[in-house]
C-alpha positions as CSV (number, residue, x, y, z in Angstrom):
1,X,20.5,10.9,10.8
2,X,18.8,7.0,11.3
3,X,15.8,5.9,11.6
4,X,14.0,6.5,15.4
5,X,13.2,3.6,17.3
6,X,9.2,4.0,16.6
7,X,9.8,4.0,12.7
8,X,12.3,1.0,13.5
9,X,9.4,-0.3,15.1
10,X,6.4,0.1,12.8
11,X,8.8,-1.3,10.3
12,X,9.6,-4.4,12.2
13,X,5.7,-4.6,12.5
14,X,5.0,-5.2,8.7
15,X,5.0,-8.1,6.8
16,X,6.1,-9.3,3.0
17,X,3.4,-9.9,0.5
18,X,3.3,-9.7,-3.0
19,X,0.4,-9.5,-5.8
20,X,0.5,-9.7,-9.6
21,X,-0.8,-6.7,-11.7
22,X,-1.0,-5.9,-15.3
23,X,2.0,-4.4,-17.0
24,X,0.1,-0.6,-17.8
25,X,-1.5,-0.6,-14.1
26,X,1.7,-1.4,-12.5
27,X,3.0,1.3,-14.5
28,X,0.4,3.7,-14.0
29,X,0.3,3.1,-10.3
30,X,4.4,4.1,-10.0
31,X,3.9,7.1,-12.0
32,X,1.1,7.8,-10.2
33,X,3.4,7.7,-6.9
34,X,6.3,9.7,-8.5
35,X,3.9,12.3,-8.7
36,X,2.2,12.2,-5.7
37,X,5.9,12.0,-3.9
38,X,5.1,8.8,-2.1
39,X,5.1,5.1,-3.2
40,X,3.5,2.1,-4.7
41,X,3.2,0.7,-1.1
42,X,2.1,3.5,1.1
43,X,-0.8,3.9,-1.8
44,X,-1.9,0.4,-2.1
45,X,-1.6,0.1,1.8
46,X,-3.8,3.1,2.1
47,X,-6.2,1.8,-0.3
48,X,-6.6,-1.3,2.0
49,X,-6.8,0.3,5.2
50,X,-9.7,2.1,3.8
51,X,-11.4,-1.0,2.0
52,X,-11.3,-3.1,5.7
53,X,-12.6,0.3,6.9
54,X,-15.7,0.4,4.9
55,X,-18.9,-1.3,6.0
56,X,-18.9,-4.9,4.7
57,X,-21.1,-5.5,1.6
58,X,-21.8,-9.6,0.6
59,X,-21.5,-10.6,-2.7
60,X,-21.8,-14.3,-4.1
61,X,-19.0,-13.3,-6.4
């Protein structure tokens, strides 16, 4: 039972990044993942997706 090509493919699509959080978010976060049966990547992923998704706001931050 392997992968089908379109999940070969979506996979081949994505790209490496990494980001630095604090020790008890990290934490958090993977727990957070256990228990929603999914992980830290499809969450933070879906958290972006929706972020670019929302209507732009400009900050001078």
């Amino acid at each position: 039972m392997g992968k089908d090509k379109t999940s070969d493919k979506k996979e081949a699509d994505k790209k490496n990044t990494s980001l630095r959080l604090d020790r008890k978010t990290l934490k958090a976060l993977k727990i957070r993942a256990i228990e929603e049966d999914t992980s830290v990547q499809k969450i933070i992923e879906r958290l972006v997706v929706a972020y670019l998704e929302s209507p732009s706001t400009l900050n001078d931050n």
